[in-house]
SEPABA-519476 format. One record per residue (C-alpha): residue number from 1; residue in one letter; x, y, z. Coordinates in nm, 3 decimals. Layout:
# SEPABA-519476
NUM/A/X/Y/Z
...
END
This chain:
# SEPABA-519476
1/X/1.253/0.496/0.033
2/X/1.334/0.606/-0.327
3/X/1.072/0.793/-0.473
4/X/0.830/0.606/-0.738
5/X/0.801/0.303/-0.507
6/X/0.464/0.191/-0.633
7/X/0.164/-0.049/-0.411
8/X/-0.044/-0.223/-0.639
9/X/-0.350/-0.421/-0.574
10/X/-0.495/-0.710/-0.789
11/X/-0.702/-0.472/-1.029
12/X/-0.428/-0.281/-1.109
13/X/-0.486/0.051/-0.861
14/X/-0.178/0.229/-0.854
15/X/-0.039/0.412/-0.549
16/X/0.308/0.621/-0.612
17/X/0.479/0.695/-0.235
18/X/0.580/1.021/-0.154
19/X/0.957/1.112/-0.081
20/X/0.923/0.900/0.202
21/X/1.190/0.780/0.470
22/X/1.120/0.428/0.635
23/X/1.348/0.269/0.898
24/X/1.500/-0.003/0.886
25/X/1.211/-0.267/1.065
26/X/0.989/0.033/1.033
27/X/0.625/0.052/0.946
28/X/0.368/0.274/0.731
29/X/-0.016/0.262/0.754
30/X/-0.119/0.304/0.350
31/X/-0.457/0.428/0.372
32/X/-0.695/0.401/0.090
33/X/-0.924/0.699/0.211
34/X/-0.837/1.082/0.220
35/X/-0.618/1.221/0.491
36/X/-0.358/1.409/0.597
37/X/0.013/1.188/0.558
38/X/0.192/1.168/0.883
39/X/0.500/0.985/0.978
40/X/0.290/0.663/1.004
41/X/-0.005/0.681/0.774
42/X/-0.022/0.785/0.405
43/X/-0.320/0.842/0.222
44/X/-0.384/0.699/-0.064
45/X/-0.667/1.004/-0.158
46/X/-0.929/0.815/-0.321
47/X/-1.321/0.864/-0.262
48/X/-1.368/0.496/-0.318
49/X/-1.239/0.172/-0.174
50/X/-0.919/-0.003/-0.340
51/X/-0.904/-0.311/-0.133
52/X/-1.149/-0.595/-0.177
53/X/-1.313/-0.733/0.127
54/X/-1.328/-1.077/-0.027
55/X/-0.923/-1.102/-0.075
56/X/-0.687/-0.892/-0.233
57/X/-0.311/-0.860/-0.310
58/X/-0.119/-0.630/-0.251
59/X/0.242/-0.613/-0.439
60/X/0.548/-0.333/-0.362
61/X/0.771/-0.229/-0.612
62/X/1.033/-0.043/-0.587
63/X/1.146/0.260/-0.843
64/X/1.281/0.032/-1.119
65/X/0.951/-0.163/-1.100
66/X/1.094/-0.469/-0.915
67/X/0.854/-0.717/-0.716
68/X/0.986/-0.656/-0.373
69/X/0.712/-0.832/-0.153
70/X/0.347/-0.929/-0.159
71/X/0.043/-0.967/0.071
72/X/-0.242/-1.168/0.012
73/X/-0.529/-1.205/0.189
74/X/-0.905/-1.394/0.112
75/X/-1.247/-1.399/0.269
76/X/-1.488/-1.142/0.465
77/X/-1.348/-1.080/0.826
78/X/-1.035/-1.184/0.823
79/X/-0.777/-0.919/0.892
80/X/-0.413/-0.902/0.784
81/X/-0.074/-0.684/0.849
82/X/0.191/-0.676/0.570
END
C-alpha cells in the first residue's frame, strides 16, 4: 500500500496508514484505540471512539484521494467485516 492511503468515517475522522504492505486477498485490523501496529492490526491512537455504534461508514482512499471501497453498517449489535 502507497503511503497516504486515508480511512475515513462519516464525521470526517481521518486515519493516514503507515508505509504499509498488504497482500493481495490480505487483511488489516484498523483499530481505533492505542496500541502497538503489528502485521495485522494498526492503531488508529485515539483516546476516544471513532466508530458509531448506531451505524457508521467507513470509506478507503487511496494516495490521490480516490474512493476505493466503502463499508456501511447501522444499528446497536450488529457486527460487520470490511
Amino acid at each position: 500500500m502507497d503511503t497516504k492511503w486515508t480511512l475515513r468515517d462519516k464525521s470526517g475522522h481521518v486515519y493516514t496508514f503507515p508505509t504499509y504492505s498488504l497482500p493481495a486477498k490480505g487483511y488489516v485490523y484498523i483499530r481505533s484505540g492505542k496500541g502497538t501496529n503489528s502485521s495485522k492490526t494498526l492503531y488508529w491512537q485515539q483516546t476516544w471512539y471513532v466508530w458509531n455504534n448506531t451505524g457508521d461508514t467507513a470509506y478507503l482512499r487511496d494516495s490521490n484521494g480516490t474512493l476505493k471501497d466503502t463499508c456501511t453498517w447501522s444499528g446497536i449489535g450488529s457486527s460487520t467485516s470490511c
